[in-house]
N, C-alpha and C positions, 0 to 999 in steps of 0.2 A: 493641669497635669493630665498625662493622656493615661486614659486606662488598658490600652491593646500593649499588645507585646512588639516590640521591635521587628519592620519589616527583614525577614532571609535576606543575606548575601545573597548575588546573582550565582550561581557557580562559576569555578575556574574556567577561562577557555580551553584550556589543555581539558579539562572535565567534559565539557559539552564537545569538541573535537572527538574526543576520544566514544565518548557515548555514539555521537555520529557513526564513528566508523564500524561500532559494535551493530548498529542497526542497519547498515550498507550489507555487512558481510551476512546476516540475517537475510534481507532481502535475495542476495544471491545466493544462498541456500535453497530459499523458496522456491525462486526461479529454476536453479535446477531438478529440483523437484515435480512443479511442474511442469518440465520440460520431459522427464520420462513417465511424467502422467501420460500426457498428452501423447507421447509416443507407444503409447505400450493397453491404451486404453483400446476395448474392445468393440464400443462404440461411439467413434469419433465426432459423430454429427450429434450424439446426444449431449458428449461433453461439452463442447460447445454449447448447445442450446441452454442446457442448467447455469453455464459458464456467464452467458450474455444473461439471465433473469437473473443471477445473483450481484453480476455486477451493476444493474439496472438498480435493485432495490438498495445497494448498496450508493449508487449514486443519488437516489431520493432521500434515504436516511440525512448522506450530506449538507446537502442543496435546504435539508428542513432546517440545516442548523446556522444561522449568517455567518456563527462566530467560530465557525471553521475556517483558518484561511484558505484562500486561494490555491497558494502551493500545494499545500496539503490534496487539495481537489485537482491540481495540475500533475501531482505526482502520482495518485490513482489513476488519474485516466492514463498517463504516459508507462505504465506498466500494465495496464489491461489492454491498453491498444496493441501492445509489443505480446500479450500472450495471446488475444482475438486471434490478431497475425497469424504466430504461430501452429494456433488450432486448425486455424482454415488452410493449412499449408502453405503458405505466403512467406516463408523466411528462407 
């Protein structure tokens, strides 16, 4: 006789779709956000600078963890590259 309690249901797909699109529309919040950051910031070269050593140490915190996936580290980099971009005038 086992003494743990019954493993959770997975949640609903409709549940996890739906969570999905709550953190999409989040994301594009942000982005716009920092998009009149970076527009409207006073000193361009500096934001950038703090921009790249945060996402630096944020990529190390990562990379320390294996049991982060992949994606997870695919989708950082693919929205820091598109704001890097951004910063440096390139969009």
């Amino acid at each position: 006789m086992s003494v743990l309690p019954p493993a959770p249901k997975p949640p609903a797909v409709p549940e996890v779709l739906d969570l999905c699109n709550h953190l999409v529309g989040e994301l594009l919040g942000l982005k716009a956000f920092c998009s009149a950051l970076a527009a409207t910031h006073p000193d361009p070269a500096a934001l950038r600078a703090e921009f790249q050593r945060q996402t630096e140490a944020m990529t190390a915190g990562l990379l320390a963890h294996p049991a982060i996936p992949e994606r997870t580290r695919a989708g950082m980099q693919a929205i820091v590259d598109e704001l890097d971009s951004q910063l440096a005038g390139e969009d």
